[in-house]
N, C-alpha and C positions, 0 to 999 in steps of 0.2 A: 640486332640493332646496328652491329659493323656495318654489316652489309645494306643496310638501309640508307647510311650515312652516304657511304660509297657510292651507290647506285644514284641520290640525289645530285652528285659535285662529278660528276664522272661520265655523264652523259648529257647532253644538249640541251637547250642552250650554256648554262650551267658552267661546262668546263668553257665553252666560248667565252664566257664573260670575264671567270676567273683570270685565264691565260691574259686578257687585255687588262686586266690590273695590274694582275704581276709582269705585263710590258712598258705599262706605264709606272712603277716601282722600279724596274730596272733601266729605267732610260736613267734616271737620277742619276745613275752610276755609269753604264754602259749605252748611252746616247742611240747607237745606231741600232745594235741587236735586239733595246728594248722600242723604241719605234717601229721596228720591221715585226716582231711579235704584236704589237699593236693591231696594226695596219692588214698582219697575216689574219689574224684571228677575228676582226670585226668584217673582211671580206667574206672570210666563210660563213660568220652570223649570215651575213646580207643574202648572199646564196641559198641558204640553205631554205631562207625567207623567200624567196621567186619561186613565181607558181610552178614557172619550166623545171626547176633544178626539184624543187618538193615532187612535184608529179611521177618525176623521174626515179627518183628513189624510193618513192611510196611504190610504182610498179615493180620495184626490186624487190620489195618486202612482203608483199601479196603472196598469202598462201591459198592455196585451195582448200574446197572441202575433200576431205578424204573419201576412199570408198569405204562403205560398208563396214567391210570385214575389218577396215582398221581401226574400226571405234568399238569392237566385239568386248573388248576389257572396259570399259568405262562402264562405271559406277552411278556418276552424276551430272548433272551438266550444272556449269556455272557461269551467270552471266553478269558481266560486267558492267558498273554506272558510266556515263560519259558528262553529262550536263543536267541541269536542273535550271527553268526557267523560275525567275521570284516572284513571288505575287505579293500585293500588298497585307496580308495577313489577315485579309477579310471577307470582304467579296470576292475575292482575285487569290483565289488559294495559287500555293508553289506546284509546278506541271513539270513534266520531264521533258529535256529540251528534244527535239530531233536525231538528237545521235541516238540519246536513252532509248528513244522511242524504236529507230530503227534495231538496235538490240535488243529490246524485248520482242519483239515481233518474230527475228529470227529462233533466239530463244524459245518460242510458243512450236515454232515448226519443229526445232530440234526434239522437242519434250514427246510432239506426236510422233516423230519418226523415232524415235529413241525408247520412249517412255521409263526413262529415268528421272529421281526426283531433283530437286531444283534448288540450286542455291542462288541468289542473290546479292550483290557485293557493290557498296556506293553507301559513304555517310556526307556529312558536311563539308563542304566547303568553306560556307561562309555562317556565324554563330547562328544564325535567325532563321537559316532554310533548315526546308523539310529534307531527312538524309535522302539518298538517289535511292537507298534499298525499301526504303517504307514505300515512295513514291511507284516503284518496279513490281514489288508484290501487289500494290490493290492493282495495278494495270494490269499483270498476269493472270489472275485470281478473276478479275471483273470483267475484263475485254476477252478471253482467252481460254477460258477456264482453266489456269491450270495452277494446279498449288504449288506451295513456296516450302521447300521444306527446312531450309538454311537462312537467315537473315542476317547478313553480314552490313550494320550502320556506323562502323568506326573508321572504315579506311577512307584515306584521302586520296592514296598512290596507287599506283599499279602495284609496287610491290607491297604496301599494304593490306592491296584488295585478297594477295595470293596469302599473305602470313595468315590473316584473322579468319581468312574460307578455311584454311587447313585445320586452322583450331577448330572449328564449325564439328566438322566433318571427318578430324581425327579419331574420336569416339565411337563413330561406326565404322572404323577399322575398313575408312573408304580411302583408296591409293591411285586410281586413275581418273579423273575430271575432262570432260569436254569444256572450254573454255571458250565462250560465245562473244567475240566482242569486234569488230571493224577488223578488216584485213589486215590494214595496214600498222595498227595494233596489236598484231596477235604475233610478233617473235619477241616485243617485251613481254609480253603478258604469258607467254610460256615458258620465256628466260624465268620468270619472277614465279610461277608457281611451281619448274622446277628445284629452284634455290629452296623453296617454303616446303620442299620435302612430299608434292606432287606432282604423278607425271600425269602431261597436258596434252590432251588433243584437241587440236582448233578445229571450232565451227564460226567459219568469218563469214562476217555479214561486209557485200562488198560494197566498194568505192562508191560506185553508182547504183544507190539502192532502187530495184526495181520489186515492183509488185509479185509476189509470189502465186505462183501457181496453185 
């Protein structure tokens, strides 16, 4: 739970916002140093927010798929929620937004090139939607064939998604996870399921999703 705390106030925007509190807190006292923390810290926000400067860093973060031989220890593959579209609760059921969708899609390739079982990982956001993991399973299951054998509907976080997969999956005395989720997401998302006591290999689904072969 430390580490969950940590991981939320510690990483962006998050500690961006904080730092300009505690700049404007300290100007009370120290005028100049807490202004320039201000000013320093909501610059970087802004930054970090432009397409040029995001573009830039998201190419930094891009991992590849590995070869073969280096997914030979994996156990299972697990893929990650990203959004949930809401529907009105009637005619207009909850749909998985386009990120979800591009990850399960990858997910379905990895399962035929792999043929490891399958976990699932995405609950609520908001009280009234449907979790990303319900929505992820009928879409693998119905579009895809391919079964679900983990159903992970409580996590909100990335580092959520990696604690409650590992409880999943502790039980069969499973220790290595292919973990299915956007390129530019996949050095949290293996930070996070190494800390939850698995090791990770990334299957990224990339920036500019194209149609699969």
């Amino acid at each position: 739970m430390s580490d969950l705390i940590w991981y939320g106030f510690l990483t962006p925007p998050a500690v961006l916002i904080l730092l300009s509190l505690a700049g404007a807190l300290l100007a009370l006292r120290w005028r100049g140093f807490g202004v320039a923390l201000v000013i320093l810290s909501s610059a970087v926000l802004y930054l970090l927010a432009t397409p040029l400067v995001a573009s830039t860093l998201l190419h930094d973060v891009e991992l590849g798929i590995p070869e073969s031989a280096a997914l030979s220890s994996a156990q299972a593959i697990v893929v990650l929620g990203a959004a949930v579209h809401l529907g009105n609760g009637a005619s207009a059921p909850d749909t998985l937004g386009p990120l979800s969708l591009e990850r399960v899609v990858y997910a379905a390739e990895a399962y035929r090139r792999l043929q490891l079982p399958v976990a699932v990982s995405g609950g609520r956001v908001y009280p009234a939607q449907t979790a990303e993991a319900v929505l992820m399973r009928a879409a693998l299951d119905r579009d895809f064939g391919v079964p679900v054998a983990w159903s992970d509907d409580q996590s909100r976080t990335t580092y959520e998604n990696a604690f409650y997969t590992a409880r999943l999956v502790n039980p069969e005395r499973i220790a290595t996870v292919v973990v299915v989720t956007h390129a530019w997401h996949l050095p949290r998302a293996l930070w996070a399921f190494e800390r939850a006591g698995l090791h990770a290999l990334p299957w990224p689904v990339p920036r500019d999703f194209v149609r699969l072969r």
